[in-house]
C-alpha positions, 0 to 999 in steps of 0.5 A: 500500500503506497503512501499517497494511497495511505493517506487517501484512505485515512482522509476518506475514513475521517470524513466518514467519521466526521459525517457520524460524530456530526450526527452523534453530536446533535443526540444530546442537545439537539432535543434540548435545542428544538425545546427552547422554542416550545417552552412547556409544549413537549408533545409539539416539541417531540413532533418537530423533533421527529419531523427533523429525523424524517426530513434528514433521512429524506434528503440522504434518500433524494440525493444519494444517488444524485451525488453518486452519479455525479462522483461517476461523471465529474470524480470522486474528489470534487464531490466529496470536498464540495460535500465537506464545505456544505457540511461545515455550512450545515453546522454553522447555521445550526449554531447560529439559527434564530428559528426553526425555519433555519434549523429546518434548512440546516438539517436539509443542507445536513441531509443532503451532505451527508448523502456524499457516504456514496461518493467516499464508498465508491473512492473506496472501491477505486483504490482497493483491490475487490479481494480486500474490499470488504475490508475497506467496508470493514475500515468504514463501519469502524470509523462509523461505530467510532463517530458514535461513540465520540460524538455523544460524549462530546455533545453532551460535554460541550452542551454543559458549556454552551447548547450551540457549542458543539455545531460550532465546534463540528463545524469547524472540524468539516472545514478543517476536514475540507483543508486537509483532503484538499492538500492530500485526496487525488482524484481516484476515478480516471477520466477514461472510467468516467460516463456521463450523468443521467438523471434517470440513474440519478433519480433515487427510485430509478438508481434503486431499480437498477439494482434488479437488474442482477438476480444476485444483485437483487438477493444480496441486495434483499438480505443488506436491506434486512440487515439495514432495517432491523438495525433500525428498528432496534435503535428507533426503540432502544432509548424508549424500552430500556427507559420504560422496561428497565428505568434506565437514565439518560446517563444509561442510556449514553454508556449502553450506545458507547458500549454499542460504538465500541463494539461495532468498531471492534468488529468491523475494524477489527475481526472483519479483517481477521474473519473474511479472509478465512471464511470468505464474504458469503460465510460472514454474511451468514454468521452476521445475519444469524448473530443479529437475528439471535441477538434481537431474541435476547434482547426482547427476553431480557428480564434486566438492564444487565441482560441487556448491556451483556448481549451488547458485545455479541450482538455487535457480531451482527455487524459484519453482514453489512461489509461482507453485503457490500462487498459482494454487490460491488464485485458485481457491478463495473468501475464506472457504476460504483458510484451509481451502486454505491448511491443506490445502497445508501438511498435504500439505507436512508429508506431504512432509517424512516420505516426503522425507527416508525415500525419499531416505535409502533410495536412499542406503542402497540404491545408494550403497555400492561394494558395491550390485549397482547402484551409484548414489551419485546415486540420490536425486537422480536419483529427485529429477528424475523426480518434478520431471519428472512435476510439470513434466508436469502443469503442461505440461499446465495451461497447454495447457488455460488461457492463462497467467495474467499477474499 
């Protein structure tokens, strides 16, 4: 691995980073932040709040594929800096917004920044071996699960200070982030691999049809979307069941997703790069779909708070599923349409983080309370399991059809 590749690799992780500690940031204030303009009104605050999430999850949805088939036509490069100055703007308004039609604007810009996941994923393609892509995947996930930890916590340290200071501070890091890749990204696509952009490729819907076209794309593409949308609906859950079923505090609740964050990067940072050489993508794709699966039952038995944080870690293995997916959909598809690809999979990871979090908390509403005809405080769990099982079903049924495939 040459130095210029090194030090791309390091610039592309650190955006990522910087994309999720951007999100964890905002968990412990950003609440607190849309409440100071209802006063008492929390029902209208918690409206607002959630409208805030949908329309984030939105934009990433819209323009995912917009800013992948871009990378496609104009280069990796210019799109991920442009995406890192629109981030630093997205920040800076936030922390200076006199009304929530500002902040509005600020989450859309954060939104739409955020959808450059699809151009760094396909740089990551270009400069890595398809042998060792899961790795990189791997090397993503674990700059991912590291945002989640450091960002609450600094969030939370920061809104003691000052409940703006920590938009200011991400901000600046964005645009530090933007100087630095500015010095040391090369462009990763060369012009000869470039073709031109389309807006029926860019169009999010049409980008996710283009995944049918491959049987196999198709199937893995059906076992990530099951691997996204059970993640989803456990975390869309995890703050009201534990608080509800165990009386856990915030303070409880923050250490059990930083334990979350560490394992995640242990995983996907870590055993990632030591398991798929040796079991091969489509073996790990197994493994990880059936951990979840059998995690989620867990959690939805749990009869205690530390029953849960002790099923934290070994649910974490469920992390590998996403890389070894990805790398599988990526051998299947051309240089050129990586970006297409790559904006088609975060569009349908955005989908995934609005029914997520919607399904999972209308479970809870449904079963949890002692006086529902059926009463299942684990629902969302338990529903979480199902749609893990049905992934692990169609990645059983790939890896029937093809041998596995050793990186």
């Amino acid at each position: 691995m040459s130095r210029d590749r090194n030090a791309s690799v390091a610039f592309i992780l650190i955006t990522l980073l910087l994309d999720t500690l951007g999100v964890g940031v905002m968990l412990p204030v950003l609440p607190k932040l849309v409440s100071s303009f209802f006063g008492s009104d929390l029902g209208a605050a918690s409206r607002y709040y959630g409208a805030f999430v949908a329309v984030y999850s939105a934009m990433q949805f819209v323009f995912a594929p917009v800013l992948g088939g871009l990378s496609d036509r104009f280069g990796r490069r210019v799109v991920i800096l442009s995406s890192l100055l629109g981030a630093a703007l997205n920040y800076a308004l936030l922390a200076v917004a006199p009304g929530l039609g500002w902040l509005y604007f600020g989450r859309v810009v954060a939104g739409i920044t955020g959808a450059s996941f699809s151009a760094a994923s396909a740089y990551m393609v270009d400069v890595t071996p398809p042998g060792r892509r899961a790795q990189g995947f791997g090397l993503i996930g674990a700059a991912f699960g590291l945002g989640f930890i450091i960002g609450p916590a600094l969030g939370g340290l920061l809104g003691n200070v000052h409940l703006r200071l920590p938009f200011a501070v991400a901000a600046g890091l964005n645009l530090l982030n933007f100087a630095y890749g500015a010095l040391v990204l090369p462009e990763s696509l060369p012009r000869e691999r470039r073709r031109p952009f389309s807006l029926r490729r860019a169009n999010p819907l049409a980008s996710l049809a283009s995944l049918g076209r491959s049987p196999v794309v198709l199937g893995l593409t059906g076992a990530l979307v099951c691997s996204y949308l059970a993640q989803q609906v456990v975390q869309g859950v995890w703050a009201l069941f534990t608080e509800q079923r165990f009386g856990w505090r915030p303070f409880d609740i923050g250490i059990s997703l930083a334990v979350a964050g560490v394992g995640m990067a242990l995983v996907q940072g870590g055993l990632v790069r030591l398991l798929m050489p040796r079991l091969g993508e489509r073996r790990c794709l197994v493994l990880g779909l059936a951990a979840a699966a059998v995690s989620c039952v867990g959690f939805g038995l749990a009869e205690s708070g530390l029953a849960m944080v002790a099923l934290i870690l070994p649910s974490a293995l469920g992390g590998m599923a996403v890389p070894a997916t990805q790398a599988l959909i990526s051998r299947e598809v051309g240089p050129s349409g990586q970006g297409e690809l790559q904006g088609a999979l975060a569009s349908l990871a955005s989908l995934t983080a609005i029914a997520g979090p919607l399904l999972g908390t209308g479970l809870l509403a449904r079963f949890s309370p002692a006086t529902a005809d059926f009463h299942v405080p684990g629902a969302p769990f338990f529903v979480g399991a199902c749609i893990n099982a049905a992934g692990l079903l169609l990645a059983l049924r790939l890896s029937a059809r093809r041998p596995p495939v050793v990186a």
